[in-house]
Structures are given as structure tokens and as C-alpha cells.
N, C-alpha and C positions, 0 to 999 in steps of 0.2 A: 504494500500500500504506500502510496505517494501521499507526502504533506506539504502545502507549500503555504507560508506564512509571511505576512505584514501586517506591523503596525504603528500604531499614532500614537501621538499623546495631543492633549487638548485639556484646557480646564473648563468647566462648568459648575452650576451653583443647583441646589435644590433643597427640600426641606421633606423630613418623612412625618407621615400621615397615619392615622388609627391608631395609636398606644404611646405609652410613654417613652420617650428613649433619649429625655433628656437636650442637651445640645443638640442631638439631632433633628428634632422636632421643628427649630429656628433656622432661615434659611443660611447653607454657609457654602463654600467651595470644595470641589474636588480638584485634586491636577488627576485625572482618568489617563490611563492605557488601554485600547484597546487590540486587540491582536482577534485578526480573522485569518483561521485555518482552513486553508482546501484540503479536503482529500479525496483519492483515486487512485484504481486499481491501474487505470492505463493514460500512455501519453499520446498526444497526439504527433502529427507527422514531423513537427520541429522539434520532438523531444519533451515538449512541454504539457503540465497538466493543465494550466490556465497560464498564459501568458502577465508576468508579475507587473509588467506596465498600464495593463490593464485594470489589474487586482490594485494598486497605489490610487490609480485614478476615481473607482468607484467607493473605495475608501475613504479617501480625502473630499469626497464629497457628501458623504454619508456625515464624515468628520464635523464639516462647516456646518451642516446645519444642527451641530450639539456644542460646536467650542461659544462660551460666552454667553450661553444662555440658562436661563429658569427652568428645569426640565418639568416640573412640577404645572409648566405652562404651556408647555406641548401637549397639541393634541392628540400625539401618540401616547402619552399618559393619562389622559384622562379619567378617571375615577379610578385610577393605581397608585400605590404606593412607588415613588421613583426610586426600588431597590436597585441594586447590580442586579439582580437577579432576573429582575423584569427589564431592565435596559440592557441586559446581555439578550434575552428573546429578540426585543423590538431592534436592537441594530442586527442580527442575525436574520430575521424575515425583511427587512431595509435593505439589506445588502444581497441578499438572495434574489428582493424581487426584480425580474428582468433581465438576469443574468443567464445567458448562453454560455452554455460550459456541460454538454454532455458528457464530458466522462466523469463530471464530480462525482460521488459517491455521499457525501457530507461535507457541509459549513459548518466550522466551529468557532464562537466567538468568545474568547474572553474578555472580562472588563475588569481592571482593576480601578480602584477607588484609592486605594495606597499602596506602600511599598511592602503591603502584607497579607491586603484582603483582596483576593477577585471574585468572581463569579461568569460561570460558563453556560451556553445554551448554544445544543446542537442539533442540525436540522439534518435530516436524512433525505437523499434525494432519489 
């Protein structure tokens, strides 16, 4: 199985919702990473399982519209709590949707919030 990986970093701001958790509840920043994994059993005819010029580009646009914003004001959040956990799905079907790349097998996104907690959600294709 082939893995091919990039990612970003960007910061953004948000505030969690339903229960106690303290500071977190007030809206504050993250500096985020996130890392989108392809994977596939086969390459295509240049050797490659998705060409990584490609994978940068659709990233980095996925990117702009989370770097500097309230994610708790996106309506991709809308009645969610803005975990990693759910912003690892939502940039995982964001970046999957419209993407040609028959031999993927799987999209995997991690998202880190620090230098200690991520959270991952993977799509099977």
C-alpha cells in the first residue's frame, strides 16, 4: 500500500460548546496542522498515486478558507461542537469532495490542535 502525505499549518480561533471545559469554552486560538494522507494499492502510469502538486494545491485551498477564522462561524459547523475530531471529518469530506484520483483507496486527515493532541478521520473510497 502507497501513502502519500502533505501538510499545512495555519492558525485559527474557536470556542467549545455543551459542557464545561473551562478556558475552553471562551473563544481562543489554535496554531493547527493538518496532514492529508492518500492511500493506494496502485500507481498510475508516471509512477504516481496522486500527483503531490496537485494534493498542495487543493490543500492550500481547503487551508485559506480555515486560516484566521471563527470556526464556530462556519457553516460547516453549524450546531457542532468545533472539536478536532469533527474538523478532522469536515476537512476530510472538503478535500475528498471533487477529487479524481481513482486509485485512492483512502483519505486520511489528521488535525493537530498542539504539539501533543490530534485527531484523525478517514474516508474509505
Amino acid at each position: 500500500m502507497y501513502t502519500v502525505s502533505v501538510s499545512r499549518d495555519f492558525i485559527a480561533r474557536h470556542f467549545l460548546v455543551g459542557g464545561d471545559w473551562g478556558a475552553e469554552n471562551y473563544e481562543h486560538a489554535h496554531h493547527y496542522r493538518v496532514e492529508v494522507q492518500l492511500e493506494g494499492a496502485f500507481l498510475d502510469q508516471h509512477g504516481y498515486l496522486v500527483d503531490i502538486v496537485d494534493i498542495e494545491g487543493r490543500l492550500e485551498s481547503l487551508v485559506e478558507g480555515y486560516r484566521d477564522k471563527i470556526l464556530n462561524e462556519l457553516p460547516e459547523f453549524s450546531g457542532l461542537n468545533p472539536s478536532i475530531e469533527h474538523f478532522a471529518r469536515i476537512f476530510s469530506e472538503g478535500f475528498s469532495a471533487g477529487l479524481e484520483a481513482p486509485k485512492l483507496t483512502a483519505i486520511k486527515v489528521k488535525i493537530w490542535e498542539n504539539d501533543i493532541a490530534w485527531a484523525s478521520y478517514q474516508l474509505k473510497r
